[in-house]
VEXFIZA-387594 format. One record per atom (N, C-alpha, C, O): x, y, z; residue in three letters. Coordinates in steps of 0.05 Angstrom, whole numbers, plus 5000, padded with zeros to 4 digits. Layout:
XYZALA/...
This chain:
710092174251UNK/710892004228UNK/711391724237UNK/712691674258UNK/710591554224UNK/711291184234UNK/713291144223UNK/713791264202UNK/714590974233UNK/716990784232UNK/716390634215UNK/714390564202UNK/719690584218UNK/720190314193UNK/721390054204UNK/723390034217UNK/719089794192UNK/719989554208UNK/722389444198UNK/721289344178UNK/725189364195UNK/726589334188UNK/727888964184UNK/729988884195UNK/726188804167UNK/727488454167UNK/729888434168UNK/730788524148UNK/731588354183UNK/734088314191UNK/735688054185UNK/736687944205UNK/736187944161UNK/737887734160UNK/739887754178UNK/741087964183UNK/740387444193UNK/743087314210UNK/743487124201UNK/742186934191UNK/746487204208UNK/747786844203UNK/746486554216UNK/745686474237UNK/746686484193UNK/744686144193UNK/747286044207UNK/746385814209UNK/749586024218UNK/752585884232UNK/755286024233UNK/756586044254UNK/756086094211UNK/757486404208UNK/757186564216UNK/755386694206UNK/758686694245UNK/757987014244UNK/758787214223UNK/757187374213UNK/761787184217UNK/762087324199UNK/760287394177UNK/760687604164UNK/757787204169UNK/756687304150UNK/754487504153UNK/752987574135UNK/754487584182UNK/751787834176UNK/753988044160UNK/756388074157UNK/751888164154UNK/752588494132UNK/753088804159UNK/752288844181UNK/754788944142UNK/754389184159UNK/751389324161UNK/750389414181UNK/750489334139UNK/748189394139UNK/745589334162UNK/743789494166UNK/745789084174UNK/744789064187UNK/745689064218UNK/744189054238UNK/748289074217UNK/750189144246UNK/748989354246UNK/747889344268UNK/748189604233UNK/747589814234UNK/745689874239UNK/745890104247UNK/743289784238UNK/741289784225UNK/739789684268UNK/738789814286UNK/740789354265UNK/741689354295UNK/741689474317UNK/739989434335UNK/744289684316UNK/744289824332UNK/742690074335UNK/741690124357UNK/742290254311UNK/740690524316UNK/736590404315UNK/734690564316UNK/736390164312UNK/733490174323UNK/732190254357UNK/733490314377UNK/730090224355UNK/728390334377UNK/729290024395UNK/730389994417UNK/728289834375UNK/727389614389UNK/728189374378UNK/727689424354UNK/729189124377UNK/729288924364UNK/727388704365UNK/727888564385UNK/724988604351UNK/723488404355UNK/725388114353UNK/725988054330UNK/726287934377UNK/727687724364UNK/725787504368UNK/724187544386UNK/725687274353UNK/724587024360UNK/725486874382UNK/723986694391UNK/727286914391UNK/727886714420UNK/730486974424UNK/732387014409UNK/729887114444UNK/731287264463UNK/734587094480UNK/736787204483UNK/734086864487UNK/735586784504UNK/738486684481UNK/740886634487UNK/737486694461UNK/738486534421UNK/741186894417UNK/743586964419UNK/738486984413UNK/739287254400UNK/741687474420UNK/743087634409UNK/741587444439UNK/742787624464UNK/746487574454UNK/748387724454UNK/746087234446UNK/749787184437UNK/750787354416UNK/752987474416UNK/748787354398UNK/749287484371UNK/749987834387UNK/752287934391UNK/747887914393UNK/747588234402UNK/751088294420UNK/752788464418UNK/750788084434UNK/753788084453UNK/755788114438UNK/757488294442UNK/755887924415UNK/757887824404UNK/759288144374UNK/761488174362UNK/757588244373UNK/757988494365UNK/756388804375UNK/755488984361UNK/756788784410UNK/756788904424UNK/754989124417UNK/755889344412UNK/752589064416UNK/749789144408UNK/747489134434UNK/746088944441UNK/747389364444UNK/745889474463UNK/742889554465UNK/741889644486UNK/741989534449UNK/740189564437UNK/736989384448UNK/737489144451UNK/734689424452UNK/732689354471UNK/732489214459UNK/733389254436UNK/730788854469UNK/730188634457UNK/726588564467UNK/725488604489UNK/725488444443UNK/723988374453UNK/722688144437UNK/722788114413UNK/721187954458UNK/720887634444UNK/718687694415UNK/717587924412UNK/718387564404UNK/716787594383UNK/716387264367UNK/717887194348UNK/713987074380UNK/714886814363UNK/712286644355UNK/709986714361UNK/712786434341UNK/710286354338UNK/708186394359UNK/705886464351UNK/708486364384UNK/705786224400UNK/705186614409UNK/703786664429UNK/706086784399UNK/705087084417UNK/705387264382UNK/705487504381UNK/705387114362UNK/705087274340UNK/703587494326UNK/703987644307UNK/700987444346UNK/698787524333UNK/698187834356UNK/697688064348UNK/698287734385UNK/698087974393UNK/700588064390UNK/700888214370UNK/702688024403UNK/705488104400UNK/705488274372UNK/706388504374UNK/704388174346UNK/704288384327UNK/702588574324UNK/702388674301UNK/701188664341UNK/698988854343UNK/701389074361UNK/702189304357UNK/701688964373UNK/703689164399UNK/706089254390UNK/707489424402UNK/706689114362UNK/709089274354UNK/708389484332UNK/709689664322UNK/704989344325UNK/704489614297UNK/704289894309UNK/705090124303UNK/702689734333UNK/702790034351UNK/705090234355UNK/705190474351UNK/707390034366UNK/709590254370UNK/710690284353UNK/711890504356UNK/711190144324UNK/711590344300UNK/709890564293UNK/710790764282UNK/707290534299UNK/705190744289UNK/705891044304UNK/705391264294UNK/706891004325UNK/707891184337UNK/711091294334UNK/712491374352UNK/711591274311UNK/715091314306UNK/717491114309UNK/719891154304UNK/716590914317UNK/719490794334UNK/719490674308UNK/717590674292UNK/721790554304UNK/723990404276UNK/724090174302UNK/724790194325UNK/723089924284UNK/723989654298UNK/724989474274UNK/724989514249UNK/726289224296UNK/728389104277UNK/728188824277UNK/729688694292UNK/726288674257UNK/725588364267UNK/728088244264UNK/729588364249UNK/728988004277UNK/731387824271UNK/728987564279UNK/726987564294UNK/730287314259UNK/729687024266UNK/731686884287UNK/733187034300UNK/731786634290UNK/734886514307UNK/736286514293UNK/738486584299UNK/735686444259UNK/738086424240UNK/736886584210UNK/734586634205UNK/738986644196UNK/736486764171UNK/735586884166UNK/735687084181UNK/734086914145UNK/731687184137UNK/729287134148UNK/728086914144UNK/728187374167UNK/725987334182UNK/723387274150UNK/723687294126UNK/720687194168UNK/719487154146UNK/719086914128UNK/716886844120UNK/722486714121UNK/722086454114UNK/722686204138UNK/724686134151UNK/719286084133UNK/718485924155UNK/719185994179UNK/720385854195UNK/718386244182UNK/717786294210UNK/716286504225UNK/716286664206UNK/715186614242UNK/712586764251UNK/713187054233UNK/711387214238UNK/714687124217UNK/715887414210UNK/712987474189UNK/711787684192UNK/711987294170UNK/710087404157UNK/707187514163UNK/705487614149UNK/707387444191UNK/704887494210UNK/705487824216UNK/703787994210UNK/708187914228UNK/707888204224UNK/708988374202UNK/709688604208UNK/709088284177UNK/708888434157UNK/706688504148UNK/706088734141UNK/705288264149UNK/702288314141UNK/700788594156UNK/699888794146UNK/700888514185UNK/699288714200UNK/700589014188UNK/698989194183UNK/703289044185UNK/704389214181UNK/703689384153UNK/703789634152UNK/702989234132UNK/701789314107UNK/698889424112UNK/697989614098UNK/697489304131UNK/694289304142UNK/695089584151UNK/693489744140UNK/696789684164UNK/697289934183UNK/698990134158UNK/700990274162UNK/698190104141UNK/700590284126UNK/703290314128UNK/704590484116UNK/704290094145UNK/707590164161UNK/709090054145UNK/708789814139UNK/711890254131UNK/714290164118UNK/715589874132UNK/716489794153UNK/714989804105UNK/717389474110UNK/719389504093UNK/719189534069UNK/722389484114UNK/723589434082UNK/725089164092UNK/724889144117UNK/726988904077UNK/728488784081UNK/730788754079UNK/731188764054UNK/732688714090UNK/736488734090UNK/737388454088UNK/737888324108UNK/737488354064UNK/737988134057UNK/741088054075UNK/742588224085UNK/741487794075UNK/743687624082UNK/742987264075UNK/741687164056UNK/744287154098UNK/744086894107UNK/741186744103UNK/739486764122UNK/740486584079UNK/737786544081UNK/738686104077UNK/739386054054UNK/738785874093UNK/739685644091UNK/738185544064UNK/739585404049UNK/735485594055UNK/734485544036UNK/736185574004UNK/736185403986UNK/737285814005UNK/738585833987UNK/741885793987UNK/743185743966UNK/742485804004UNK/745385654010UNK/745585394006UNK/747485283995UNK/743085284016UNK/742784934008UNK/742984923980UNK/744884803969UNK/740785073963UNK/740684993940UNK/743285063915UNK/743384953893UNK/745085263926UNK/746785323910UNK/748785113910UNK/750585103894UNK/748384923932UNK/750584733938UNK/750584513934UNK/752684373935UNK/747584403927UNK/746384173916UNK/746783933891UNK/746083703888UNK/748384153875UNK/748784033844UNK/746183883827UNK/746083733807UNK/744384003842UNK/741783953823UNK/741284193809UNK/742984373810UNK/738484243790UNK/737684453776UNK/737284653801UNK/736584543822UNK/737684933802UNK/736885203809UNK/735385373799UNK/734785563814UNK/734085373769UNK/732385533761UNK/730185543764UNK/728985753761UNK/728485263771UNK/726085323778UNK/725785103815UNK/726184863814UNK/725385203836UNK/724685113850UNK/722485083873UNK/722985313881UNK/721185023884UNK/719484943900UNK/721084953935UNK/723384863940UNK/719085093957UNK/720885133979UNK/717685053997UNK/715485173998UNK/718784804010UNK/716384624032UNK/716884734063UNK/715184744081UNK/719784814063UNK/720284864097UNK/720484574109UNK/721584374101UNK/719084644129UNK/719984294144UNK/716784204154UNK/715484294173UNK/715884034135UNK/713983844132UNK/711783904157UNK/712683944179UNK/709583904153UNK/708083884178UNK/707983714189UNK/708483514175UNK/707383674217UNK/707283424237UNK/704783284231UNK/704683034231UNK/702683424227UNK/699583294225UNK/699583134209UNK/699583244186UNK/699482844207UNK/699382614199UNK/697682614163UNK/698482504142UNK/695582774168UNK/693482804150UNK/694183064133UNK/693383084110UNK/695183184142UNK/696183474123UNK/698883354104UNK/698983394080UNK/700783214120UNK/702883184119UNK/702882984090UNK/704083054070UNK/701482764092UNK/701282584074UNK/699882774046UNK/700082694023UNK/698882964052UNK/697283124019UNK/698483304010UNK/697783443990UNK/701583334031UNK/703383424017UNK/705483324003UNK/706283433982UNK/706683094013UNK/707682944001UNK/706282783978UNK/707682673961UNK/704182773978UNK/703182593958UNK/703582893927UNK/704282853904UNK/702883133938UNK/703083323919UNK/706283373903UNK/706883463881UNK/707583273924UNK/710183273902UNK/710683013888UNK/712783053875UNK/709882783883UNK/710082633864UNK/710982723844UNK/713082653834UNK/709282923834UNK/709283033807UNK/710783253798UNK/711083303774UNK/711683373816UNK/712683693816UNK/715583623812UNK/717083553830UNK/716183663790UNK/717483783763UNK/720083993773UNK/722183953761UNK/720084143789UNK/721784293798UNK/723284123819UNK/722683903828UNK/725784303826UNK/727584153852UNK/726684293870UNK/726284533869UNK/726084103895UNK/724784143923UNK/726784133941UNK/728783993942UNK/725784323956UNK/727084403986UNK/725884414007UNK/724184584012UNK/726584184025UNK/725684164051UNK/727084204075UNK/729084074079UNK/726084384095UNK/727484304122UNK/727484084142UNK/725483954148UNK/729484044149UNK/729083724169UNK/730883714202UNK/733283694199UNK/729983734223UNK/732583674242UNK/732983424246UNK/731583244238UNK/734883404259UNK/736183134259UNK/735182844265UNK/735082634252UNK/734582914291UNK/732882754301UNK/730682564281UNK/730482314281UNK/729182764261UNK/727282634248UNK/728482524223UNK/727682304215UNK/730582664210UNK/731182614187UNK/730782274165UNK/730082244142UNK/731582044188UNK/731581854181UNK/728781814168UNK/728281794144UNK/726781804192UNK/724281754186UNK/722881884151UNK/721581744135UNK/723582174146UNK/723082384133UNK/724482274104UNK/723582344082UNK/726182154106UNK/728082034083UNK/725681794077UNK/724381814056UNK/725481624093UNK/722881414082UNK/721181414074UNK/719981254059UNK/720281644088UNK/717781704077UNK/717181854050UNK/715081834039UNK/719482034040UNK/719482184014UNK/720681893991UNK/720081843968UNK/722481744009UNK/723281463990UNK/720081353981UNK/719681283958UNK/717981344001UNK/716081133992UNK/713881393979UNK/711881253975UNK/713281603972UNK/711281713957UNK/713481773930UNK/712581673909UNK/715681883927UNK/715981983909UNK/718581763891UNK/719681813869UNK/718981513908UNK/721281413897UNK/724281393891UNK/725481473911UNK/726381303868UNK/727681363878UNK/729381583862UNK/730181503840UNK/729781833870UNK/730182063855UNK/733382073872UNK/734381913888UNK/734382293860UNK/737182453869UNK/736882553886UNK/734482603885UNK/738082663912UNK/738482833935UNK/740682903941UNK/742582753936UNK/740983163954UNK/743083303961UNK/741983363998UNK/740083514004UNK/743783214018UNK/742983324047UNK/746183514052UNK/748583484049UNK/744683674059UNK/746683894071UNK/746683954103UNK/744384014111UNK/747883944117UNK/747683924138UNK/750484154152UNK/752784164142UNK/749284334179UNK/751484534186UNK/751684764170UNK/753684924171UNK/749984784157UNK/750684974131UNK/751985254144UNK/750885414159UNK/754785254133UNK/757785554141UNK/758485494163UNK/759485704170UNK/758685314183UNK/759385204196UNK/761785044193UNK/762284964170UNK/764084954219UNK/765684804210UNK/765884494200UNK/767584374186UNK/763984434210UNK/762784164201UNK/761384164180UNK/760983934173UNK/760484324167UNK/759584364144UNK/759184154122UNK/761384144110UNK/757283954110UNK/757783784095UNK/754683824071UNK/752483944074UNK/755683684051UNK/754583644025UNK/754483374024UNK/756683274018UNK/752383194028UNK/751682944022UNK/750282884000UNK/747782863999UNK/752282843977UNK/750082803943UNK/749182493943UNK/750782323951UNK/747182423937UNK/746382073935UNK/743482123926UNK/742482343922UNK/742381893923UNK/740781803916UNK/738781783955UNK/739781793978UNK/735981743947UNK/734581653973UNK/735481403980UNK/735881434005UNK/736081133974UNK/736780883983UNK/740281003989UNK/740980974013UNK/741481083978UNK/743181113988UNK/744281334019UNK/745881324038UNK/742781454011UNK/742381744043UNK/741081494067UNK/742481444087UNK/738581354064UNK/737381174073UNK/739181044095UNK/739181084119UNK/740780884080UNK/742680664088UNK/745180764106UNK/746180654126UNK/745981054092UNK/747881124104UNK/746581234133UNK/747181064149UNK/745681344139UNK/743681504159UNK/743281224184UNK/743481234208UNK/742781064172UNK/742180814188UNK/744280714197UNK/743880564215UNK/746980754188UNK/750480744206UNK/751080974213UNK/752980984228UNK/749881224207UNK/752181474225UNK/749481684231UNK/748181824216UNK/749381644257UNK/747481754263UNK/747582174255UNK/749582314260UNK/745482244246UNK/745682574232UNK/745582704260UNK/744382614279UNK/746782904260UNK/748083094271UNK/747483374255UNK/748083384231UNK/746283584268UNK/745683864262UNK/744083854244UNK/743783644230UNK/742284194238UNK/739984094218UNK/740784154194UNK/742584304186UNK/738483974177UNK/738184004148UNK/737084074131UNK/734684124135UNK/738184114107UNK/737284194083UNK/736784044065UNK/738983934059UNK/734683944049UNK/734483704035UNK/734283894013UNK/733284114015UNK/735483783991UNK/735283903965UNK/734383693942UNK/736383643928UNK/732383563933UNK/731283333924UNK/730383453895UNK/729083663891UNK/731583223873UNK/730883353851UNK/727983303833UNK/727183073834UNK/726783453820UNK/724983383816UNK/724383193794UNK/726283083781UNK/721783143788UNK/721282913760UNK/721182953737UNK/720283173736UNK/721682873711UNK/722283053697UNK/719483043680UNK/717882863685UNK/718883243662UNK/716383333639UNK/715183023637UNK/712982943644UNK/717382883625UNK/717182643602UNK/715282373631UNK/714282153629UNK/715582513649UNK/715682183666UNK/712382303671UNK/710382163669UNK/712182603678UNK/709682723683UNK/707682663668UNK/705382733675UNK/708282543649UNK/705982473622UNK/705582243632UNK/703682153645UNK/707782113624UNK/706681813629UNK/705081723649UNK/703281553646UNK/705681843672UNK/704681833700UNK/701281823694UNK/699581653699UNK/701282133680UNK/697882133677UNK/697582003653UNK/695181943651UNK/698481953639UNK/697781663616UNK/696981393629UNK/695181243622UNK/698381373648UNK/696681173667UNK/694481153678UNK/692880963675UNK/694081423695UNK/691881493697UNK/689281443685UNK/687281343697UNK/689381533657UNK/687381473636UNK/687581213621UNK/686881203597UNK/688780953637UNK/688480753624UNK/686780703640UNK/684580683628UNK/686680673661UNK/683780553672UNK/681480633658UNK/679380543667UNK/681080783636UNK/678180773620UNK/678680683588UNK/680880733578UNK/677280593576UNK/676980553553UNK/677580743544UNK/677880933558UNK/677980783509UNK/677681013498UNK/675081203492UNK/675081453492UNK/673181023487UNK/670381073486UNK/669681203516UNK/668381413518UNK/670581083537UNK/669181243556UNK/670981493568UNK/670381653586UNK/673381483551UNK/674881793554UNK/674181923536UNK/674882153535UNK/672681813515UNK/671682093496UNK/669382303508UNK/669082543513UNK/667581993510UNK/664782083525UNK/665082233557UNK/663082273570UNK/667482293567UNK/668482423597UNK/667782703586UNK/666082853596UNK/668882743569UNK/670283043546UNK/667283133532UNK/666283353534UNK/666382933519UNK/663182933507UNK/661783133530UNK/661383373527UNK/661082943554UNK/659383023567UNK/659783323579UNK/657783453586UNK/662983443582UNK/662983773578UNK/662883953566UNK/663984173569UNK/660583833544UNK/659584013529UNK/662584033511UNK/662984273505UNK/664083883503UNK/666083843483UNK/664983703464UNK/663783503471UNK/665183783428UNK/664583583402UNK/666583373402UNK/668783403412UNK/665683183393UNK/666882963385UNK/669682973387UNK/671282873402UNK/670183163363UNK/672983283352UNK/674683383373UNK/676883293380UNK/673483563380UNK/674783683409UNK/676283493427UNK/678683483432UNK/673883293436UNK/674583023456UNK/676582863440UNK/678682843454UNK/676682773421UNK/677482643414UNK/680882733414UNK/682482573423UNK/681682993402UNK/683183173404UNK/685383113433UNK/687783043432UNK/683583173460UNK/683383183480UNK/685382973488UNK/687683003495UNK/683782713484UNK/685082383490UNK/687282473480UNK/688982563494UNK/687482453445UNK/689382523438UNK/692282593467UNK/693782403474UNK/692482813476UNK/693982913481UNK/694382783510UNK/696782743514UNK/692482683533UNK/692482603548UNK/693682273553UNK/695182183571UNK/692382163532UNK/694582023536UNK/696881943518UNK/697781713518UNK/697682143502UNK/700682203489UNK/700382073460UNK/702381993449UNK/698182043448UNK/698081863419UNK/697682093400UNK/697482323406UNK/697681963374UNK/696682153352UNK/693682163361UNK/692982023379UNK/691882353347UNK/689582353341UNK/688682193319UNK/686982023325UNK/689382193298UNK/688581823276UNK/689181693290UNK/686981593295UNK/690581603304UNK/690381333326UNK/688081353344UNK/687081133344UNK/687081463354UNK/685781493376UNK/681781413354UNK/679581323360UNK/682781503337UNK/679481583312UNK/679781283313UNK/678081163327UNK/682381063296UNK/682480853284UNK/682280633312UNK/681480403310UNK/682980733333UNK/682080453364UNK/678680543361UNK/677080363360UNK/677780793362UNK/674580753369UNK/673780603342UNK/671580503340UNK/674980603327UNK/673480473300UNK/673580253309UNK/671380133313UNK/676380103316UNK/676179903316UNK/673879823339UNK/672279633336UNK/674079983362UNK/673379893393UNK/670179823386UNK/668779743404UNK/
């Protein structure tokens, strides 16, 4: 019979906050997959957990997850842990779930400590609908077609940032998306622990006298419905009306239809839109 791979939330700074469940869970496995062994050994020490370790990280994800379907396939119960967190968000963990579903092998997850959502509960922005980026890609050219994708996006965004970069990462979300609300969280259950609410010019400025310290959580709010229109109301000013009918025309849309269409695109009545081509 195969094993069961077991996701292991840890404390993101808090020890106190892992669960018994997973103290448990911990200890009676075969095996522990950790992402950095030399990270994880404090934790294992620190609640005197004996238990076999083995690396498991981005750059060996792929075979490394072949070798563990195997030894679940063969009975053994293993136990992924990240450095901090719920294995799986932004980090190599969804590489062996996957294989693990490919292999028929039980996954289950033991929730705890996840910084994503600790940030956002602490943010004082909206929580019901959100968007989760992780921490930005480095590739210059990927990087920019993601940021340019949140202009628009309507929900409150969450990004990861360490310190080091943060300043830069603040300017650069200041110059695509403007200037919106932010919440930087930084230390998150830690004793230093802080909630920085401001605006981007204001995080900006401050950041540029006190240099950031430990990583972050950006909690940035999003744009609202009303601004999302206008935005693409702009858009469709660069054409006449006539040649935004005839856009709609030419897909095999009637008059009416197109016309309809404008209508809504760029935010007018439809008699308005009939009475400019009259006039136009």
């Amino acid at each position: 019979m195969a094993g069961t791979l077991f996701l292991c939330a840890t404390p993101i700074g808090n020890l106190d906050d892992i669960t018994f469940r997973v103290l448990e869970t911990l200890k009676t496995v075969d095996l522990i997959a950790a992402e950095d062994t030399r990270h994880s050994i404090k934790l294992l020490n620190h609640f005197n957990i004996k238990t076999k370790m083995t690396s498991y990280h981005e750059f060996n994800k792929i075979e490394k997850a072949q070798y563990l379907v195997k030894e679940l396939e063969q009975g053994k119960n293993i136990a992924l842990i990240t450095d901090a967190g719920t294995p799986g968000i932004s980090d190599p963990g969804e590489e062996l779930v996957r294989q693990c579903y490919d292999a028929n092998i039980k996954v289950t997850s033991l929730p705890g400590a996840c910084a994503l959502i600790t940030g956002l509960t602490m943010s004082g922005l909206p929580t019901r609908r959100f968007c989760f980026e992780a921490f930005l890609p480095t590739d210059k050219k990927l990087r920019a077609h993601i940021l340019e994708s949140l202009k628009l996006e309507t929900r409150t965004i969450i990004i990861y940032e360490a310190p080091h970069r943060l300043k830069k990462t603040l300017s650069e979300l200041y110059g695509y998306l403007g200037e919106r609300r932010i919440t930087v969280l930084r230390e998150l259950t830690k004793k230093h622990e802080t909630a920085f609410v401001a605006t981007f010019k204001e995080a900006i400025d401050y950041y540029e006298e006190n240099e950031p310290k430990g990583e972050c959580v950006l909690v940035i709010e999003g744009i609202s419905v009303k601004e999302v229109e206008e935005e693409k109301a702009k858009e469709w000013e660069q054409l006449t009306l006539k040649e935004h009918v005839e856009l709609y025309m030419k897909q095999d849309m009637s008059k009416k239809e197109a016309m309809k269409q404008v209508a809504l695109d760029r935010g007018m009545k439809k008699r308005d839109v009939y009475q400019a081509l009259l006039e136009e």
